[in-house]
Backbone as a printed PyTorch tensor [residue, N CA C, xyz], in Angstrom:
tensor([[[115.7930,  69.3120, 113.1110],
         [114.7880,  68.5200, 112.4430],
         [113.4060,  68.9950, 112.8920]],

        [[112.5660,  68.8680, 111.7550],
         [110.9940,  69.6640, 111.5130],
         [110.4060,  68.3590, 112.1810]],

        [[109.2570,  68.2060, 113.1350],
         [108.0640,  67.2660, 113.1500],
         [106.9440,  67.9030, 112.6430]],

        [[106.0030,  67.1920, 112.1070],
         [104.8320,  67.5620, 111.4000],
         [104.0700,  67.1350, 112.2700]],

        [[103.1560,  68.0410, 112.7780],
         [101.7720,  68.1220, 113.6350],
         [100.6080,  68.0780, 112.8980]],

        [[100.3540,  67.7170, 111.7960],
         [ 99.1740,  67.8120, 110.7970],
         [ 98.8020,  68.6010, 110.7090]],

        [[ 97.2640,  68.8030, 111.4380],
         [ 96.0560,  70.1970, 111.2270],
         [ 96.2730,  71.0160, 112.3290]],

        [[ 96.9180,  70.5140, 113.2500],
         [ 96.8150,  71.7630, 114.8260],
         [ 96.9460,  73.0950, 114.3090]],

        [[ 95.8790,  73.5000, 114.5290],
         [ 95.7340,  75.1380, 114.7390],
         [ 95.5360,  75.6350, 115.9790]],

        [[ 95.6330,  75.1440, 116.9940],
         [ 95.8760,  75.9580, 118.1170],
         [ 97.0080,  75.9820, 118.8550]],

        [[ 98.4700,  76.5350, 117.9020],
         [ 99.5770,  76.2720, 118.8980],
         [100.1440,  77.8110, 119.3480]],

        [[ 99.1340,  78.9840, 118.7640],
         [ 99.6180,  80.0380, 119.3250],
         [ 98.7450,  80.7530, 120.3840]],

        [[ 99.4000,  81.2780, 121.6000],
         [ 98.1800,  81.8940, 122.5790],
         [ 97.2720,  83.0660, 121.9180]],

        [[ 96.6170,  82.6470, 122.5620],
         [ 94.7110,  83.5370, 122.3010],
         [ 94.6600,  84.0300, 123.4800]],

        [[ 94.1800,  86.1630, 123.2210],
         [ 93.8410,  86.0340, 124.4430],
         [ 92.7390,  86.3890, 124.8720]],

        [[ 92.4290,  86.4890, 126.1750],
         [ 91.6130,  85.9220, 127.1380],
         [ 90.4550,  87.0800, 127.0370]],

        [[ 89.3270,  87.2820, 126.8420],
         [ 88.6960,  88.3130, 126.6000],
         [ 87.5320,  87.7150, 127.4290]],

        [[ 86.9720,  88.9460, 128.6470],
         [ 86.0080,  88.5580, 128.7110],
         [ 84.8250,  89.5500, 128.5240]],

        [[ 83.6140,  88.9030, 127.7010],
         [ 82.7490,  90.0010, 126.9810],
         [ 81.8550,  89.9900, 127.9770]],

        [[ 81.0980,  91.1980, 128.1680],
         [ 79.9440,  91.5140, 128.9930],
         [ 79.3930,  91.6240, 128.2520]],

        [[ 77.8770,  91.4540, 128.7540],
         [ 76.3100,  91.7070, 128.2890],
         [ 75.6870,  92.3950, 128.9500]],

        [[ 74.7210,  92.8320, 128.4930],
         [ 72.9760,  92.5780, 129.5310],
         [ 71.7680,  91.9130, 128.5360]],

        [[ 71.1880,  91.1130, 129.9660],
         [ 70.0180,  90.2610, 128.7550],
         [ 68.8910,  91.3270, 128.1030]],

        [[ 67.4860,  90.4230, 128.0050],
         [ 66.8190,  91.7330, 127.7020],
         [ 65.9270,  92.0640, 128.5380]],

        [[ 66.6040,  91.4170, 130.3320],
         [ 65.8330,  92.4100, 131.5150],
         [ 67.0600,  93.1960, 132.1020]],

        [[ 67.9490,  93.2260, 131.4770],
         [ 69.0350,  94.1890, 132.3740],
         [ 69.7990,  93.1380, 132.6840]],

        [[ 70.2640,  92.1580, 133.1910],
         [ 70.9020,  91.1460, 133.8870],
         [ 72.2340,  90.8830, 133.4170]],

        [[ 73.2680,  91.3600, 134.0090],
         [ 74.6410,  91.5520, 133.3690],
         [ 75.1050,  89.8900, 133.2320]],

        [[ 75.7660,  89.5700, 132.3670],
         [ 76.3290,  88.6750, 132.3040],
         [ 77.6510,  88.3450, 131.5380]],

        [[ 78.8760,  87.6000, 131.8920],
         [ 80.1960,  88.0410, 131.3020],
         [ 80.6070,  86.2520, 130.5600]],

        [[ 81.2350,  86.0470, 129.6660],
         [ 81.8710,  84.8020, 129.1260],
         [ 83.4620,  84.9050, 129.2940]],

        [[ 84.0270,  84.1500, 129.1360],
         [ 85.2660,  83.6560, 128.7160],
         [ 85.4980,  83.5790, 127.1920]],

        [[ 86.0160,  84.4260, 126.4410],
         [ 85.8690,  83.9620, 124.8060],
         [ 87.5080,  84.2060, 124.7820]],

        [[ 88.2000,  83.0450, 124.0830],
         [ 89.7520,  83.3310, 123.3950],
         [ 89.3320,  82.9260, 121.8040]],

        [[ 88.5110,  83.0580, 121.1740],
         [ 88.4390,  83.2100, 119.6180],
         [ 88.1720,  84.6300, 119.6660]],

        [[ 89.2010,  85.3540, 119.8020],
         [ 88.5740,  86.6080, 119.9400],
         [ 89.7660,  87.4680, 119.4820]],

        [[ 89.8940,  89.2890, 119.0680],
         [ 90.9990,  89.9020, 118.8120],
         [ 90.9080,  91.0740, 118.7080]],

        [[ 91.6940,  92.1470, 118.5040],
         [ 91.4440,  93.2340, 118.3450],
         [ 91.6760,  93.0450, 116.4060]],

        [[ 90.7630,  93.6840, 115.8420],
         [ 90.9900,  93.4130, 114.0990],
         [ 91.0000,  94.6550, 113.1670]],

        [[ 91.5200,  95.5970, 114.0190],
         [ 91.7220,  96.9100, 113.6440],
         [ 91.9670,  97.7810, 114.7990]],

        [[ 92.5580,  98.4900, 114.4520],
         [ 92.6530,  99.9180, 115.5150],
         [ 91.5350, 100.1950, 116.3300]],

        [[ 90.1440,  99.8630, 116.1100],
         [ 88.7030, 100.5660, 116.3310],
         [ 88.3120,  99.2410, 116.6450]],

        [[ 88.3540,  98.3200, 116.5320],
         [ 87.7070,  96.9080, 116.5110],
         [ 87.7880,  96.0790, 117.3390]],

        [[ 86.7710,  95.4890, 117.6180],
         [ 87.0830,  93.7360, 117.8690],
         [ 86.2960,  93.0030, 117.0460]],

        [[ 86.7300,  91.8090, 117.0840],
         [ 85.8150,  91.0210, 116.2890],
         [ 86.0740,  89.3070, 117.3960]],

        [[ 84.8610,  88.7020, 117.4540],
         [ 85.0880,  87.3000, 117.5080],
         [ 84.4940,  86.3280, 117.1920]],

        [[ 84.4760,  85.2500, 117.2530],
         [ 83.7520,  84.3850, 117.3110],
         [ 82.8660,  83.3750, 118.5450]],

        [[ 81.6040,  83.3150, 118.4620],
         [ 81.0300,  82.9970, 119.6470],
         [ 79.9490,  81.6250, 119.3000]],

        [[ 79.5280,  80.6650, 119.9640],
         [ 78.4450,  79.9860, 119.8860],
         [ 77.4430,  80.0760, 120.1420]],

        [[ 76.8180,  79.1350, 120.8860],
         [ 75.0270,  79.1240, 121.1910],
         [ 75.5790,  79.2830, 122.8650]],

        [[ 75.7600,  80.3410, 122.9290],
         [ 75.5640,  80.9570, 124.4760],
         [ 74.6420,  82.1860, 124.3530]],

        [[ 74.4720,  82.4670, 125.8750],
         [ 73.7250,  83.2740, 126.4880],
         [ 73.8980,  85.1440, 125.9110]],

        [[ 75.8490,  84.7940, 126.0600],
         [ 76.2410,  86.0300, 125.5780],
         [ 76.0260,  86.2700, 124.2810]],

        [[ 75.6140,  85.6690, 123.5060],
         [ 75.6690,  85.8010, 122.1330],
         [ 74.2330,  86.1970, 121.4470]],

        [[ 73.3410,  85.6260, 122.2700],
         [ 71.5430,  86.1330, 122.7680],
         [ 71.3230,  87.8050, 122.6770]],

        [[ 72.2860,  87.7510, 124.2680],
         [ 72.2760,  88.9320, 124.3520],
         [ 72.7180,  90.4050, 123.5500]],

        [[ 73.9240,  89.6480, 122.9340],
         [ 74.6980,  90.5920, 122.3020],
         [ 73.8210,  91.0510, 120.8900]],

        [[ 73.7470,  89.6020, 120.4790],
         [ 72.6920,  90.3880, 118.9950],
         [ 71.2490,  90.8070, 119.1490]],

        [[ 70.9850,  90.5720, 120.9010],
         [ 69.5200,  91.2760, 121.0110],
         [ 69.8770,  92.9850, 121.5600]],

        [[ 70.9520,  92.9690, 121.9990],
         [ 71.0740,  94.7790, 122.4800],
         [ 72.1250,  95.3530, 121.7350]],

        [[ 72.6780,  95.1060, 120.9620],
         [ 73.8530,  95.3840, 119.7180],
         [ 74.9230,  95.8950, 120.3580]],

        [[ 75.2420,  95.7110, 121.6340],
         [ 76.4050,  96.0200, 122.6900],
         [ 76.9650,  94.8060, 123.2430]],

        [[ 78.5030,  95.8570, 123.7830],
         [ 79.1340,  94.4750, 124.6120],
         [ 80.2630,  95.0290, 125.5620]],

        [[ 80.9500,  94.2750, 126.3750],
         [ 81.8600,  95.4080, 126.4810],
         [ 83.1170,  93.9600, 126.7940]],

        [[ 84.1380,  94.4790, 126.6230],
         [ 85.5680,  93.6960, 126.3550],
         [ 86.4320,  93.8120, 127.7050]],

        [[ 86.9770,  92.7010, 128.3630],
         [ 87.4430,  93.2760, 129.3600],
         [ 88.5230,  92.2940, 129.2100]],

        [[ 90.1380,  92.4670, 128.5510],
         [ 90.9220,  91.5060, 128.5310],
         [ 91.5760,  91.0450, 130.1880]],

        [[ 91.2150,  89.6630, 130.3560],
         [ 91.7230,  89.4650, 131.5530],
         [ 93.0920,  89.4250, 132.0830]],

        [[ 93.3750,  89.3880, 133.4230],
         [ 95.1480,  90.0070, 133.6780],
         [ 94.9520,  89.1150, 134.5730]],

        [[ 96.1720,  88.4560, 135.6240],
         [ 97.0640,  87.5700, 136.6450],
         [ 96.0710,  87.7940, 137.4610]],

        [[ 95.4540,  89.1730, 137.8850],
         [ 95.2140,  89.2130, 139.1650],
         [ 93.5910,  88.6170, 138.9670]],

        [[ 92.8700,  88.2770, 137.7590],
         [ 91.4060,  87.8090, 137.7590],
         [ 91.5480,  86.6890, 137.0450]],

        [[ 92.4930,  86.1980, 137.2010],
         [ 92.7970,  84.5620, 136.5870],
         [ 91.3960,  83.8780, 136.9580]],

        [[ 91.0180,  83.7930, 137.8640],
         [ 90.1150,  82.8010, 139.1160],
         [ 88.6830,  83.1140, 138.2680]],

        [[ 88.3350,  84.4310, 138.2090],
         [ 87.0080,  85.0980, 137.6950],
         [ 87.0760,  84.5350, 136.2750]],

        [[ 87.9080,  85.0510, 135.6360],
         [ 87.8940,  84.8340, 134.0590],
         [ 87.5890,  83.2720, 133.8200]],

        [[ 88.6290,  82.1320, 134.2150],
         [ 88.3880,  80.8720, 134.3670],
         [ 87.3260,  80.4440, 134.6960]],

        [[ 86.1970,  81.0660, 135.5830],
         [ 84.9970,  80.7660, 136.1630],
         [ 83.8440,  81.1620, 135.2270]],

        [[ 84.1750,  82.6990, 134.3260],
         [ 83.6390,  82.9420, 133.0970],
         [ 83.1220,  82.2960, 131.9890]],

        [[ 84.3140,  81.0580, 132.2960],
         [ 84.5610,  80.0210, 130.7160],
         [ 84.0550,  78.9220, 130.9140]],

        [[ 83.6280,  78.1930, 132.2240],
         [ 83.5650,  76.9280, 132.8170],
         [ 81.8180,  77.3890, 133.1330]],

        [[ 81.6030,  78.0630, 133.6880],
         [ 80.0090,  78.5060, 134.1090],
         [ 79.1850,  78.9280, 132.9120]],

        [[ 77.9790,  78.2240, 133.2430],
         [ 77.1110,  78.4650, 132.3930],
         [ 76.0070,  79.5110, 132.8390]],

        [[ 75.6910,  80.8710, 131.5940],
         [ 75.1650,  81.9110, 131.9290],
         [ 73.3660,  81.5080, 131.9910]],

        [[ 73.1100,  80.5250, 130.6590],
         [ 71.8980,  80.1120, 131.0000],
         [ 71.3500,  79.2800, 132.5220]],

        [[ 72.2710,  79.0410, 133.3060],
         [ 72.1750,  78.0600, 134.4800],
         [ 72.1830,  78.7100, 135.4390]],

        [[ 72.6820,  79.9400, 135.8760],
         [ 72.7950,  80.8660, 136.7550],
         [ 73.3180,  82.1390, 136.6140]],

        [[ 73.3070,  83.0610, 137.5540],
         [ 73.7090,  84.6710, 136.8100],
         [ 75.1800,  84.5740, 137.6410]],

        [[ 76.1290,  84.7890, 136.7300],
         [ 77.4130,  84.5540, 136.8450],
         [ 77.9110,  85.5280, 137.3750]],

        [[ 76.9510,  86.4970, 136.8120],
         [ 77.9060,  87.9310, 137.7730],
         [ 77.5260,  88.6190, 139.1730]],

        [[ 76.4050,  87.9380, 139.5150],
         [ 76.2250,  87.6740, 141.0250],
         [ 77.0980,  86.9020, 141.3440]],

        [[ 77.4000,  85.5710, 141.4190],
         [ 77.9680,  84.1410, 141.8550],
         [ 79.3210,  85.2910, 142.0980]],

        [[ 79.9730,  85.8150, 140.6800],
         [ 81.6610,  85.5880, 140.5590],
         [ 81.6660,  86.8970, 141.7340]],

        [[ 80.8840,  87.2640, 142.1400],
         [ 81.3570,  88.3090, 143.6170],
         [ 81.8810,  89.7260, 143.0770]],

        [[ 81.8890,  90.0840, 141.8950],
         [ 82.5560,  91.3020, 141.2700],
         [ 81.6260,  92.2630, 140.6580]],

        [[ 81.7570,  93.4810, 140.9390],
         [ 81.0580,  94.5850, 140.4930],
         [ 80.6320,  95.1540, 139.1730]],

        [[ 79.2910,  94.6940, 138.6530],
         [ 78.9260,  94.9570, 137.4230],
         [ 78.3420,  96.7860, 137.2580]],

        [[ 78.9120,  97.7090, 136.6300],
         [ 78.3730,  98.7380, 136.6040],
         [ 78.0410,  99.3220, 135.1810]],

        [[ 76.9880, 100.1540, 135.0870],
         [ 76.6340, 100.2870, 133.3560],
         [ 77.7530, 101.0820, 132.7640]],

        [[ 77.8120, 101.2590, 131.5070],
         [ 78.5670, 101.6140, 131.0740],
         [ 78.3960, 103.0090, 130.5860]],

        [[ 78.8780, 103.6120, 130.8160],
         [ 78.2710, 105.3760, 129.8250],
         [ 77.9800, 105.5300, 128.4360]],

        [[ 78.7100, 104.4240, 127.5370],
         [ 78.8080, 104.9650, 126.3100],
         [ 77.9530, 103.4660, 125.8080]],

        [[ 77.9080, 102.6080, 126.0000],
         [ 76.9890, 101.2870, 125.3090],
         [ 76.1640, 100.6660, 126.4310]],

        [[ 75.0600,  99.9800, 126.0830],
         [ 74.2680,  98.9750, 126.8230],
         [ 74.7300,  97.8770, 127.0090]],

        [[ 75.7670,  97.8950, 127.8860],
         [ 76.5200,  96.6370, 128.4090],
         [ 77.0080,  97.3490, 129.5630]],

        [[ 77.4910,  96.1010, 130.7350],
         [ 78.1000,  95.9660, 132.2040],
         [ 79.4050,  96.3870, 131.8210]],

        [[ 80.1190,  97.3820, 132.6510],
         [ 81.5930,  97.3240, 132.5030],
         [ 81.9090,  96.5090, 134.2400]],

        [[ 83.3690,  95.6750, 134.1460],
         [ 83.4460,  95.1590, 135.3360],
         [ 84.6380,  95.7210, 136.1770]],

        [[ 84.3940,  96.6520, 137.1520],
         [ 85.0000,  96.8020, 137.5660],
         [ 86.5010,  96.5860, 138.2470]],

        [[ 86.6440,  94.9750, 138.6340],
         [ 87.6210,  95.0450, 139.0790],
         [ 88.7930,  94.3230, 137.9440]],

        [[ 87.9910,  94.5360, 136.6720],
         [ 89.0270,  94.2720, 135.3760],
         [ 89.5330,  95.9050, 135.1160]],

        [[ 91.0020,  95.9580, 134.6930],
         [ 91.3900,  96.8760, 134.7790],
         [ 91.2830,  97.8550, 133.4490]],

        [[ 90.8140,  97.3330, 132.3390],
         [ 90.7670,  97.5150, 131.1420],
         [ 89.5960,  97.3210, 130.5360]],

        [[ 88.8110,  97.9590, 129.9240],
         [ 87.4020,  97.7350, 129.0620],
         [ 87.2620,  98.4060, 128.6460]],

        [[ 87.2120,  97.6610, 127.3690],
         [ 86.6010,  98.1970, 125.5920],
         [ 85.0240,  98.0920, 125.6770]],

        [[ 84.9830,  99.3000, 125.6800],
         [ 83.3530,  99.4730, 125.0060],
         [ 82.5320,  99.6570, 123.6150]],

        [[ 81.6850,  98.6030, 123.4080],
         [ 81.5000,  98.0150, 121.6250],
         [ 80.3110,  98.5300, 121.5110]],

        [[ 79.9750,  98.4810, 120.3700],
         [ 79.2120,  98.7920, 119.7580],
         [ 78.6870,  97.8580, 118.4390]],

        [[ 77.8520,  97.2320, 118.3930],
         [ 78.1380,  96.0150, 117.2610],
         [ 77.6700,  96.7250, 115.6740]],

        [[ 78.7200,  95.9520, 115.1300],
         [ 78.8360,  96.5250, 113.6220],
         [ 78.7240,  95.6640, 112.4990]],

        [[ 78.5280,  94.3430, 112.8750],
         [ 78.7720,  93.0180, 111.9570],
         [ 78.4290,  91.7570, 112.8300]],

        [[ 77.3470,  90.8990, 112.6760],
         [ 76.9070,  89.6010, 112.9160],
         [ 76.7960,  88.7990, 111.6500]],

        [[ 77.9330,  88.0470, 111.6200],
         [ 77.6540,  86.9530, 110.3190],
         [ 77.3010,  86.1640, 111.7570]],

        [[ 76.0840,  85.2650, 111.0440],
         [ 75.3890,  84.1380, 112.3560],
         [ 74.2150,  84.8060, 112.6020]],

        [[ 73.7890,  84.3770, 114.1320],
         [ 72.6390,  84.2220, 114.7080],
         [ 72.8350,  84.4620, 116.2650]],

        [[ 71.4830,  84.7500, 116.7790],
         [ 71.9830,  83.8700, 118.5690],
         [ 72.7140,  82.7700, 119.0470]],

        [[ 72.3790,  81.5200, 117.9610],
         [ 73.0280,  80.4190, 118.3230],
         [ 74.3710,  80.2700, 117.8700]],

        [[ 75.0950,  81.2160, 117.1930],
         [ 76.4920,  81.5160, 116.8420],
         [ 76.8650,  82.6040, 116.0030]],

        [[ 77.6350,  83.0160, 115.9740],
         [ 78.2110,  83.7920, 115.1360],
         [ 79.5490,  84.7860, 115.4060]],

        [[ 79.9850,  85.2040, 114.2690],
         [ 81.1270,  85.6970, 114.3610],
         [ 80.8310,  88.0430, 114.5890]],

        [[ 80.8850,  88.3000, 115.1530],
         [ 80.4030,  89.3480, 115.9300],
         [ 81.9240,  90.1560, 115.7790]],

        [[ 81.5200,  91.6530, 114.8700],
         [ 82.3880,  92.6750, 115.0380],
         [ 81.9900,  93.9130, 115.5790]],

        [[ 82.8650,  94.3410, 116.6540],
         [ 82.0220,  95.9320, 117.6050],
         [ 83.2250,  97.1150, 117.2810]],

        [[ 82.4620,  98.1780, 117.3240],
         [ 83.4560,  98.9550, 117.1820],
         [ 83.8290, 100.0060, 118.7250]],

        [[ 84.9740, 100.0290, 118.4820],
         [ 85.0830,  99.9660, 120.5390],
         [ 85.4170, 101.5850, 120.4240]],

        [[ 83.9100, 102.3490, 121.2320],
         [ 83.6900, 103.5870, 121.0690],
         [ 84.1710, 104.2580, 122.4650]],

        [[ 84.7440, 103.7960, 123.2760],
         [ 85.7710, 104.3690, 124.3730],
         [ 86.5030, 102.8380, 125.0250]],

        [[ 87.7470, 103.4380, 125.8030],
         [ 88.4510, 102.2640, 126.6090],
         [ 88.3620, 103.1010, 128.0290]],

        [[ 88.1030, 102.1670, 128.5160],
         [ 88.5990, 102.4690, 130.3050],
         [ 89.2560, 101.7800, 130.7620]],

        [[ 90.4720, 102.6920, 131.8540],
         [ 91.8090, 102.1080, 132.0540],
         [ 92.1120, 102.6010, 133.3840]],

        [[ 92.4160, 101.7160, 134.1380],
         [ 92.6560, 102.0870, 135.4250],
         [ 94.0180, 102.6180, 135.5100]],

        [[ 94.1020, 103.6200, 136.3810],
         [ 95.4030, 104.6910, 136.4270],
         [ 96.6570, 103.9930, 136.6470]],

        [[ 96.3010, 102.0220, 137.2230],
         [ 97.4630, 101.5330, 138.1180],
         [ 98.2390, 100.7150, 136.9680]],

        [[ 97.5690, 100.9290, 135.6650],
         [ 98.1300, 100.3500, 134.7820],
         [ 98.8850, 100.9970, 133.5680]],

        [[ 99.1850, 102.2910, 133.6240],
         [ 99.6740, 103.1150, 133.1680],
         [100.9080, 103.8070, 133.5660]],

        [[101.7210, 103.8120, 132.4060],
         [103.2070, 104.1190, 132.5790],
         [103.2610, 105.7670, 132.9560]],

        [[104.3900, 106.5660, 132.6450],
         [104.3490, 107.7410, 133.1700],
         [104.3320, 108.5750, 131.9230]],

        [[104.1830, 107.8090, 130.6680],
         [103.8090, 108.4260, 129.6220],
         [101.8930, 108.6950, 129.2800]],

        [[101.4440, 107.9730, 130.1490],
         [ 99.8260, 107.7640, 130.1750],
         [ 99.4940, 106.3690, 129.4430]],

        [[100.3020, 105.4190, 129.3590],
         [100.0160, 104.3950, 128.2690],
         [ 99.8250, 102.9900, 128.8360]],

        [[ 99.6850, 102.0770, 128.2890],
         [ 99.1160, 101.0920, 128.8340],
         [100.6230, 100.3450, 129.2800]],

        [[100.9650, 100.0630, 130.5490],
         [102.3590,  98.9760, 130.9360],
         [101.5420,  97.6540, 130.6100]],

        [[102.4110,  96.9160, 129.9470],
         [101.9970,  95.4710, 129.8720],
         [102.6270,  94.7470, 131.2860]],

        [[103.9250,  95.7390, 131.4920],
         [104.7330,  94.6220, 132.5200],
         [103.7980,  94.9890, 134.2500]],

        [[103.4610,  96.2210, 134.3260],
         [102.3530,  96.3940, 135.6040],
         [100.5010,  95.7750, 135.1530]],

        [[100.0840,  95.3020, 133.7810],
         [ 98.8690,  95.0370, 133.4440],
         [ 98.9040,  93.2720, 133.9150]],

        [[ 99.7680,  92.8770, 133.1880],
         [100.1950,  91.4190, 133.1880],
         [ 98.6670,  90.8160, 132.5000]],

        [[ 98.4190,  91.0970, 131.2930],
         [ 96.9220,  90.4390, 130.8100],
         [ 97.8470,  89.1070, 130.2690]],

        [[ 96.5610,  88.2630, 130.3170],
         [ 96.5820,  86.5440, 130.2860],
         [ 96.6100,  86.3190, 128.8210]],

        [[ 97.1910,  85.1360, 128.4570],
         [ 96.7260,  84.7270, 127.0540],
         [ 96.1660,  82.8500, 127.6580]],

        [[ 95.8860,  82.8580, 126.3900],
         [ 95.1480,  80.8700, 126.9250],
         [ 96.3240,  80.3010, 125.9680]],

        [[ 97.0910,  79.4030, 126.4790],
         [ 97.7650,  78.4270, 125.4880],
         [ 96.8920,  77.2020, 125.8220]],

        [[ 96.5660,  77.1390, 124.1690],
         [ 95.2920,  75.8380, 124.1930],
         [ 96.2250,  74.8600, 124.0620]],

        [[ 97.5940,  74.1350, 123.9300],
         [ 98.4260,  73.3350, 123.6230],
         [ 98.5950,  72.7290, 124.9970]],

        [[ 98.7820,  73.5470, 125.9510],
         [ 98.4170,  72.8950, 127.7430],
         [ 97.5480,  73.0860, 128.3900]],

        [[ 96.4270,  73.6740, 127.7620],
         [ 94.9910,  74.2700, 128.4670],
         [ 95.5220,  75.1070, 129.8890]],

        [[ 96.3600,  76.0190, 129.5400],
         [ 96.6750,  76.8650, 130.7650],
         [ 96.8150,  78.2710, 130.7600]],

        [[ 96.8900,  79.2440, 131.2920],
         [ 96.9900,  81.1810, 131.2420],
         [ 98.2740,  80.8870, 131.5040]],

        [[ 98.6450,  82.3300, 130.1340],
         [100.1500,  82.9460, 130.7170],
         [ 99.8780,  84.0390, 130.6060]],

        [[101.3840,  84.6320, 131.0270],
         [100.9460,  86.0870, 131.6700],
         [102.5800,  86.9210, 130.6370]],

        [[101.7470,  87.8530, 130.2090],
         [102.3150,  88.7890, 128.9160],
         [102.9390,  90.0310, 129.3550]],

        [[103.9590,  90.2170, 129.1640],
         [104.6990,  91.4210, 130.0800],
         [105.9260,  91.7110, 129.7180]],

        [[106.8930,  90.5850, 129.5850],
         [108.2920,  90.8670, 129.5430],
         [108.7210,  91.3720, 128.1570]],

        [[109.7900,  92.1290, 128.0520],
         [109.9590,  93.0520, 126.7470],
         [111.3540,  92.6380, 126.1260]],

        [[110.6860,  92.0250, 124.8190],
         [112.3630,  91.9350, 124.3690],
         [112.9630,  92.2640, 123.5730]],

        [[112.5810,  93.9870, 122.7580],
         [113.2780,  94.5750, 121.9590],
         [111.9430,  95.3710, 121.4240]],

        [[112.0080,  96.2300, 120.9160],
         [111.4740,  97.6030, 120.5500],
         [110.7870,  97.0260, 118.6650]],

        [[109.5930,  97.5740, 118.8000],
         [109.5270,  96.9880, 117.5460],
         [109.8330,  98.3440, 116.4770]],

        [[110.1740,  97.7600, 115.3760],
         [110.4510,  98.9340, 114.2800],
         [111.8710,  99.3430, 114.3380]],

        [[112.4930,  98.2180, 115.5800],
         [113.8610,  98.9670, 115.6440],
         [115.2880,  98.0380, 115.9780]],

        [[114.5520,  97.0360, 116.5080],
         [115.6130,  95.7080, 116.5520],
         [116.2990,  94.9970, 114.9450]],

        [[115.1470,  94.9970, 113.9520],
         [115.0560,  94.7980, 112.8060],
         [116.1000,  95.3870, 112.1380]],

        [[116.9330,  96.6280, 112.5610],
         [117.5730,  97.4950, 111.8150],
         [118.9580,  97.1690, 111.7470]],

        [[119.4400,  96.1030, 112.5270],
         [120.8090,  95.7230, 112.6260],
         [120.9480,  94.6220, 111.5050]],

        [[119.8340,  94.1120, 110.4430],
         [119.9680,  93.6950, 109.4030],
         [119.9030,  93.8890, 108.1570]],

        [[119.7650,  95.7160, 108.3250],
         [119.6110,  96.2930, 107.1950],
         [120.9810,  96.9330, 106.5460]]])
């Protein structure tokens, strides 16, 4: 038997992205965003409000993507809860902001993964909008890579948000091959 939940739209995990900036004195600063996705091969796209990051982003047309993993649960969470207009977050969160080579945004070091954007689409404003970058290199730390050169999900362990318990899970375990489990019904 079916129960009907009405309008809930948030019963599938989102994940955990956290975007870097710089304002427009240099001043790195990172959010917590789960309206967020990869929306093409080349892409991200998300959606953002009247934050700081969102200032920044449509004042320097950069950003950089750093999906969070198990081991920066603490940082990322602190990302989402802290306010960038109230203090500089990336002093406070104790973690290493360094520029990026290829866009005008912070890459953060001790995230193991970052997409570097390039912005390509602002429907909105500073005070919101839905923001698409086109991610013109990735950096990937060596400890997260299989022996094919590729990204392990099960050594990355990146977070998703299930908004249904307001809690992180952790994405890894493998349960069949895609393009190929499918075939025992053909």
């Amino acid at each position: 038997m079916k129960k009907s939940l009405g309008d809930a739209g948030e019963l599938f995990p989102q994940s955990v992205f956290i975007i870097a900036s710089y304002d427009e004195n240099g001043v790195p600063n990172a959010m917590n965003a789960a309206w967020a996705g990869e929306c093409t091969r080349h892409e991200v796209c998300f959606n953002i409000g009247d934050h700081k990051t969102t200032a920044n982003i449509v004042k320097k047309g950069a950003f950089t993507v750093a999906p969070a993993n198990r081991a920066n649960v603490v940082s990322a969470d602190y990302f989402g809860i802290e306010s960038g207009t109230k203090v500089n977050k990336a002093e406070k969160s104790g973690l290493t902001f360094t520029r990026s080579e290829h866009v005008d945004a912070p890459v953060i070091e001790e995230y193991p993964l970052t997409m570097e954007c390039e912005v390509t689409s602002v429907d909105g404003d500073e005070h919101g909008a839905r923001i698409v970058g086109k991610v013109v290199n990735v950096l990937v730390d060596e400890s997260i890579l299989d022996e094919d050169g590729k990204v392990d999900f099960g050594k990355w362990q990146p977070l998703v948000y299930d908004s249904s318990h307001m809690t992180y899970r952790v994405v890894g375990e493998e349960v069949g091959g895609a393009w190929k489990v499918g075939k025992e019904l053909m």
